[in-house]
N, C-alpha and C positions, 0 to 999 in steps of 0.2 A: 313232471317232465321225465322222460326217457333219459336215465344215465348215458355218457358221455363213456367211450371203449377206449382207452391207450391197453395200448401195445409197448412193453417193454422188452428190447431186444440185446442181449448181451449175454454178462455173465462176471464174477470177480467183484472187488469193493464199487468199482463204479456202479452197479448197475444195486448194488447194496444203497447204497447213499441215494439212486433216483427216487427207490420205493420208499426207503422210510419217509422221503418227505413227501410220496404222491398218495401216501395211504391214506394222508390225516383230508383228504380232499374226498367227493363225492361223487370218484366215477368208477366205473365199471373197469377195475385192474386187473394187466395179465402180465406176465413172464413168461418168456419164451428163452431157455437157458443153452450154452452151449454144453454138450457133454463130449470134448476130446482129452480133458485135461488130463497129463500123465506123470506129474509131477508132486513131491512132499506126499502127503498121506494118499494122496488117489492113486498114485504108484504102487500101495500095501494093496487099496481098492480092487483095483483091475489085475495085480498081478500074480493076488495071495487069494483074494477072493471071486476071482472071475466078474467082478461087477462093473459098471459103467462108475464113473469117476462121481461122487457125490458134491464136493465140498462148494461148487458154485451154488447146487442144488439147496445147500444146508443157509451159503449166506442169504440165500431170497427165504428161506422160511422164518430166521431169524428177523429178517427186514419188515416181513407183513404178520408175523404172529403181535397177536393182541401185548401188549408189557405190561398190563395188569389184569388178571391178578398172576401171572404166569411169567414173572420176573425171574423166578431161577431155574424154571426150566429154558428161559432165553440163555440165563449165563451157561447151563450145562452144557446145553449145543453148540456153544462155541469154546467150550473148556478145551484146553489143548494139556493134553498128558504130558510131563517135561521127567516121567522116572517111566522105567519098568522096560524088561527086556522087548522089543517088539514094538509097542505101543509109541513111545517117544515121538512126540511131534503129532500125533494121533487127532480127531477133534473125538469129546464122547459124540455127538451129533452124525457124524459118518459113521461110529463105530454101531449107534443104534438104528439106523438105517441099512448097513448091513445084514444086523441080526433082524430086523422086521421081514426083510427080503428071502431070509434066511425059513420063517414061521408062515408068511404067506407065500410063498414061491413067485414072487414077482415083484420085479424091482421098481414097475408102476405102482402096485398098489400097496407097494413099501411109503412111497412119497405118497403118496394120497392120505394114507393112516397118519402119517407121521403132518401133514398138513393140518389134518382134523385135529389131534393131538394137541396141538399147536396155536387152534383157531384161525389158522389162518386167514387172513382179510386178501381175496382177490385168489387167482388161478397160476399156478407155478406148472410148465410144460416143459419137458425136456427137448430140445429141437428136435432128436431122433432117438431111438432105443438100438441101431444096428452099432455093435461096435465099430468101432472107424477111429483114426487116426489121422493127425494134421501130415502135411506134406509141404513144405515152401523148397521153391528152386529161386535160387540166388542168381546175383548179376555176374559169376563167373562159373557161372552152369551147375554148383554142386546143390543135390538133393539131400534133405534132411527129413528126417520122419518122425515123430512126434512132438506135441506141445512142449514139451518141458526142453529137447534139446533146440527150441526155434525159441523158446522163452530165452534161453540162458545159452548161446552158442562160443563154440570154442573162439579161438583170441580169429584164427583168420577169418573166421561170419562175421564175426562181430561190428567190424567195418563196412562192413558188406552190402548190398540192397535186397530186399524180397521182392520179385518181379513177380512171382505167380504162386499163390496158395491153393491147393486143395486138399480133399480128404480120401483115406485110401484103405480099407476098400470102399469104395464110392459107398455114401449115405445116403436111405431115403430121410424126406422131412416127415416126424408127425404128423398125423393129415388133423389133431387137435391145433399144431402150432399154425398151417394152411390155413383153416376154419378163422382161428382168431386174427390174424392179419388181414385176411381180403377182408370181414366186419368192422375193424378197428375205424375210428373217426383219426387218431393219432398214432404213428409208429415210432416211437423212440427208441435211436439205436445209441450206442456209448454213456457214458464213456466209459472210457478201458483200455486196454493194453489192443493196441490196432487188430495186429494178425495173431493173437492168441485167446482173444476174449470177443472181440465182435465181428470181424469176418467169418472165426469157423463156424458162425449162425448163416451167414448168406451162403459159403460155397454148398451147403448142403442142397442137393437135388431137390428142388420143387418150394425152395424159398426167396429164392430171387421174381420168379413166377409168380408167386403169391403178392410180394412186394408190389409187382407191378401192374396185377389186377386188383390191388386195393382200393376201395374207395377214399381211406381216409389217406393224409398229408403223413408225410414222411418227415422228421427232425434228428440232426444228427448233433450231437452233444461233444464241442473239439476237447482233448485230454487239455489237462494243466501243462505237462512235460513230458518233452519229449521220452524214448525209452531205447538207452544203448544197446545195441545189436538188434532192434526193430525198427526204431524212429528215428535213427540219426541225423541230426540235422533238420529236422522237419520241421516246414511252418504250416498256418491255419490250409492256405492252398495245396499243401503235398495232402496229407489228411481229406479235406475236399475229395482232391482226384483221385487219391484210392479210393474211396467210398462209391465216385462215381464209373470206376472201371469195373467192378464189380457188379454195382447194382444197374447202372445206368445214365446214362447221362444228364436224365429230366429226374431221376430217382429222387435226388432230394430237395424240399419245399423251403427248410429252416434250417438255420447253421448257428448254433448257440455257441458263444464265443467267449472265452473269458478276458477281461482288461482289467483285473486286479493284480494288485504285484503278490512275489512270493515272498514270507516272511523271509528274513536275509538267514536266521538258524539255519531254516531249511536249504537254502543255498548253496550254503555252504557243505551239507552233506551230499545234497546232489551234486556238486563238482566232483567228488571225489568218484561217484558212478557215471559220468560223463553224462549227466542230463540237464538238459537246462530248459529256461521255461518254453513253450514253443508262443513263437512271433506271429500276430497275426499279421497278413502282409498283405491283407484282401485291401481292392477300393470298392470297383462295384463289379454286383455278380447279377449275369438276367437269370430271371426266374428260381434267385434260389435269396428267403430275406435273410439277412443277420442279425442275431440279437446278441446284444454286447450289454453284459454286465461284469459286476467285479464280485464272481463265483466262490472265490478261495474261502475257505472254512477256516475258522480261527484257529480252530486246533489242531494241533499238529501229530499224529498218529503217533502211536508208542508199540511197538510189535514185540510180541512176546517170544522168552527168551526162547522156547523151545520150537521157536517157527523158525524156520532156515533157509524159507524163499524171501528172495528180494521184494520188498513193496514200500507203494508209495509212503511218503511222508506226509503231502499235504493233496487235500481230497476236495471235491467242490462241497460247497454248502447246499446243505441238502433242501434245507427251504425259501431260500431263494433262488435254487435250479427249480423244485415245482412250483414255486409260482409264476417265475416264466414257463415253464412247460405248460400247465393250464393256459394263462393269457393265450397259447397259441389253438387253443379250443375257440 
């Protein structure tokens, strides 16, 4: 029988945690990554080396490279340097992606090497190659320009609402990310941080389009918790209807929804970042199914000391998210 195309859409841990658990299944996988990130080491990336931001790039290769026999070439890619002038907070994984880009002149067929290298299981696409930049105008009209200051904004955003995202200077989309969307049987988009991880894939030029002359079904995967200065306050329907202002209103088929509690540890750290879990508040919705499980991963993430961005604590389980995700094959 003819493999079965999902489509993964994102970028960040969430979209890490989909594939390691959709690798271990028997279809025909793709990644579609965002590249605006401007933040932690992609800020040496873009501003030292003139490259496009790696490090979403680097978690999808770690997620689908083979873990045996190539177990410490997984750790080194994700080694983060915690000495040395410059380096500090560094992954080795960007740093040798860098230099590949560096020996082949092209920061395609830097990721392509570095996939083979790697064995990679399935196709990793960067959404576009034109440098570009996030853009979010807020609910009291001020404009803000890249990921890292709409990730982490000053105390007045932070309250704030995101009414409208785009990218500046306007983006085209990969005509590989085009190609593998309108084919796809399944599109999984999230989960992730809303307007820093899985919108900057839709505002790009010619992916909302794609979306929408897709053949396959559309599944949107809701976060665990919400995210201060992006999500505040948000429940399953706020989530919903950004997805659907963006993409469309018939855009999405499935709405994967979690109804497991959060360990109370964890809780209690996210109080202290003003997140909390987000509520689902749906009853019924036409034309869009909900799948409700109790997602939460047991474990509870441990972030290394020399990393200095903010991230999650608790993550979905990665193989009871693909085995709902398949069921919806």
């Amino acid at each position: 029988m003819k493999r079965k195309k999902i489509v993964v859409v994102g970028g960040g841990t969430g979209t890490y945690t989909v594939l390691i658990g959709l690798k271990k299944y028997p279809v025909d996988l793709s990644v579609i990554v965002s590249m605006m990130d401007s933040g932690g080491s992609n800020r040496v990336i873009r501003d030292e080396f003139g490259l496009l931001p790696t490090s979403d790039i680097r978690q999808c290769i770690v997620a689908l490279s083979e873990e045996r026999p190539r177990d410490i070439l997984r750790k080194l890619f994700t080694y983060r340097y915690n000495a040395g002038t410059g380096i500090t907070g560094m992954t080795f994984g960007n740093l040798f992606m860098a230099a590949l880009t560096d020996i082949y002149g092209s920061q395609e067929k830097a990721i392509e090497k570095t996939c083979e290298f790697l064995d990679v299981k399935g196709e990793i696409i960067p959404i576009t190659y034109d440098n570009t930049n996030l853009v979010a105008v807020y609910d009291n009209g001020r404009q803000i320009l890249g990921e890292h200051a709409i990730d982490e904004p000053d105390e007045d955003l932070s309250k704030r609402r995101i009414v409208e995202l785009s990218v500046f200077p306007e983006a085209s989309a990969n005509k590989k990310a085009v190609k593998k969307i309108k084919e796809a049987d399944l599109i999984v988009l999230g989960p992730g941080d809303l307007y820093t991880s899985i919108l900057p894939n839709i505002v790009v030029s010619g992916i909302k389009e794609a979306v929408k002359s897709s053949k396959g079904k559309v599944a949107y995967i809701v976060n665990l918790m919400t995210r201060f200065g992006q999500t505040n306050g948000f429940k399953t329907s706020d989530f919903l209807a950004e997805m659907q202002k963006y993409l469309g209103k018939d855009a999405i088929d499935y709405l994967l929804v979690n109804d497991g509690k959060i360990p109370a540890k964890a809780l209690k750290w996210y109080k202290k970042t003003n997140a909390e879990p987000v509520e689902d508040d749906l009853k019924s919705l036409k034309g869009v199914k909900v799948i409700r499980d109790n997602f939460v991963y047991s474990e509870i993430y441990k972030k290394h000391s020399a990393d200095k961005l903010t991230r999650s604590l608790v993550r979905h389980d990665p193989e009871i998210l693909a085995k709902a995700i398949i069921s919806l094959l």
